[in-house]
C-alpha positions as CSV (number, residue, x, y, z in Angstrom):
1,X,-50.0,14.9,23.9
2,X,-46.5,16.8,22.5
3,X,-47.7,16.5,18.9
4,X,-51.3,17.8,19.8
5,X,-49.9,20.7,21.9
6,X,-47.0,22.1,19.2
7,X,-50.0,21.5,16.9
8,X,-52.7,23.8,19.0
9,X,-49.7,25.8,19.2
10,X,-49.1,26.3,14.9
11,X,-53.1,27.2,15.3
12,X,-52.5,29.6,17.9
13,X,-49.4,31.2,16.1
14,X,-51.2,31.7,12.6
15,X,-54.3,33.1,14.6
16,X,-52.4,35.7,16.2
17,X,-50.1,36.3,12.9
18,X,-53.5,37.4,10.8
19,X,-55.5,39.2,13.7
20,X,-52.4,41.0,14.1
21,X,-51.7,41.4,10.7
22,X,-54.9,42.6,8.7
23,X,-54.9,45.8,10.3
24,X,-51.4,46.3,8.2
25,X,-51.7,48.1,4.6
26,X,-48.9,48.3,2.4
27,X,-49.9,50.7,-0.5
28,X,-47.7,52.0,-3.2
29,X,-47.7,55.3,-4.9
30,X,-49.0,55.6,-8.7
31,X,-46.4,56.9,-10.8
32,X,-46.9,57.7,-15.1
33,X,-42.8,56.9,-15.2
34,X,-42.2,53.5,-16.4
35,X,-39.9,52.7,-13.6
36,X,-42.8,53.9,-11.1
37,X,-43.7,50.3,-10.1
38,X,-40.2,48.8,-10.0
39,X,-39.9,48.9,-5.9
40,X,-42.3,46.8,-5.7
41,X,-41.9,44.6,-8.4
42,X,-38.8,43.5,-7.7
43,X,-39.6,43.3,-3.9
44,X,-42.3,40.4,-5.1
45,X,-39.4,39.1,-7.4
46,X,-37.0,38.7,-4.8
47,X,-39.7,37.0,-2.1
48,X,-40.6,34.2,-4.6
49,X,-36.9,33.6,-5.3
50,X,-36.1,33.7,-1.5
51,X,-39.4,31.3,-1.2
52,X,-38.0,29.4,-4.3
53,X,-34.9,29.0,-2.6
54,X,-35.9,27.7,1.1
55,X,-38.3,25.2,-0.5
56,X,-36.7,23.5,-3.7
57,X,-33.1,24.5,-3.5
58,X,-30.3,21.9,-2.0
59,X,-29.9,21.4,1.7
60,X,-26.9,23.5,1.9
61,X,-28.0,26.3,0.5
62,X,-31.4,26.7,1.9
63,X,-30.0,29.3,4.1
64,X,-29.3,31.7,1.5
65,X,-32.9,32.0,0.6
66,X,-33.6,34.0,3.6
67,X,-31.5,37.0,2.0
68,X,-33.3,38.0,-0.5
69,X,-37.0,37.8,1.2
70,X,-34.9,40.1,4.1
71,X,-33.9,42.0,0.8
72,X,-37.9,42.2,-0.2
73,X,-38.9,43.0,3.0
74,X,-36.6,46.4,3.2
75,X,-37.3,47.3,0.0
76,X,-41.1,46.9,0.8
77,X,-40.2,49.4,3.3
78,X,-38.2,51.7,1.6
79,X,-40.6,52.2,-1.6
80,X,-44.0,52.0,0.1
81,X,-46.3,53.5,3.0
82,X,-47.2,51.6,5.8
83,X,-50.5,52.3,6.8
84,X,-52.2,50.8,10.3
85,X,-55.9,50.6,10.5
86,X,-57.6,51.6,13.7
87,X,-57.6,49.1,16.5
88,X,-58.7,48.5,19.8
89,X,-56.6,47.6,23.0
90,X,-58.5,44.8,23.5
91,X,-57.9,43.3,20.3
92,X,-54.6,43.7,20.1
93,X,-53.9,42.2,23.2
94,X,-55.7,38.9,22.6
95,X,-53.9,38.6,18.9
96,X,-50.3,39.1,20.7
97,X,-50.8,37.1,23.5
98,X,-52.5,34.4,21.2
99,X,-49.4,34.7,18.9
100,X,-46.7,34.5,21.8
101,X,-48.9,31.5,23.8
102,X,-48.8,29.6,20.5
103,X,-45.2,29.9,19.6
104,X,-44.3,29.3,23.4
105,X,-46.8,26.3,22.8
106,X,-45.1,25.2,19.3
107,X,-41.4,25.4,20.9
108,X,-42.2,23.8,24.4
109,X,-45.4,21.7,23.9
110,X,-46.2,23.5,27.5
111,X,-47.4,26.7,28.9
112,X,-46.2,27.6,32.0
């Protein structure tokens, strides 16, 4: 029954992860300067070497593949606009408390 729950929970966690994440846009700005797209090219660089990293490099140093996606994920940040689509309350509800009832679910195979 453990293995069934954490895996109703992983369900429950993705679910809530995209209903709460498609109303997200990242767009970046069109520049005619050569450099104009280098934010967020090397933003995608450095997530598919942190990726890289976590999945293929050795055991010990798995844990340094979570800097440079950290680093990817500021410099998204810092060189793009954010955008949020509309949304209603109701929505959003249901995808946060479908995200934190899985991950509680995932953790603790219980709900309390």
């Amino acid at each position: 029954m453990g293995f069934l729950a954490k895996l109703i929970g992983l369900g429950m966690t993705v679910a809530g992860l995209y209903f709460l994440g498609r109303n997200i846009r990242f767009t970046s700005y069109y520049s005619n300067f050569w450099w104009g797209g280098m934010g967020a090219g090397l933003s995608v660089l450095l997530l598919m070497v942190g990726v890289l990293m976590i999945i293929l490099g050795p055991r010990q140093g798995r844990a340094f593949g979570w800097f440079p996606i950290a680093l990817s994920i500021i410099l998204i940040f810092l060189t793009s606009r954010v955008t949020l689509a509309p949304t209603n309350l109701w929505e959003f509800v249901l995808a946060f408390g479908c995200l934190t009832a899985g991950l509680k679910l995932t953790l603790t195979s219980k709900l309390d």
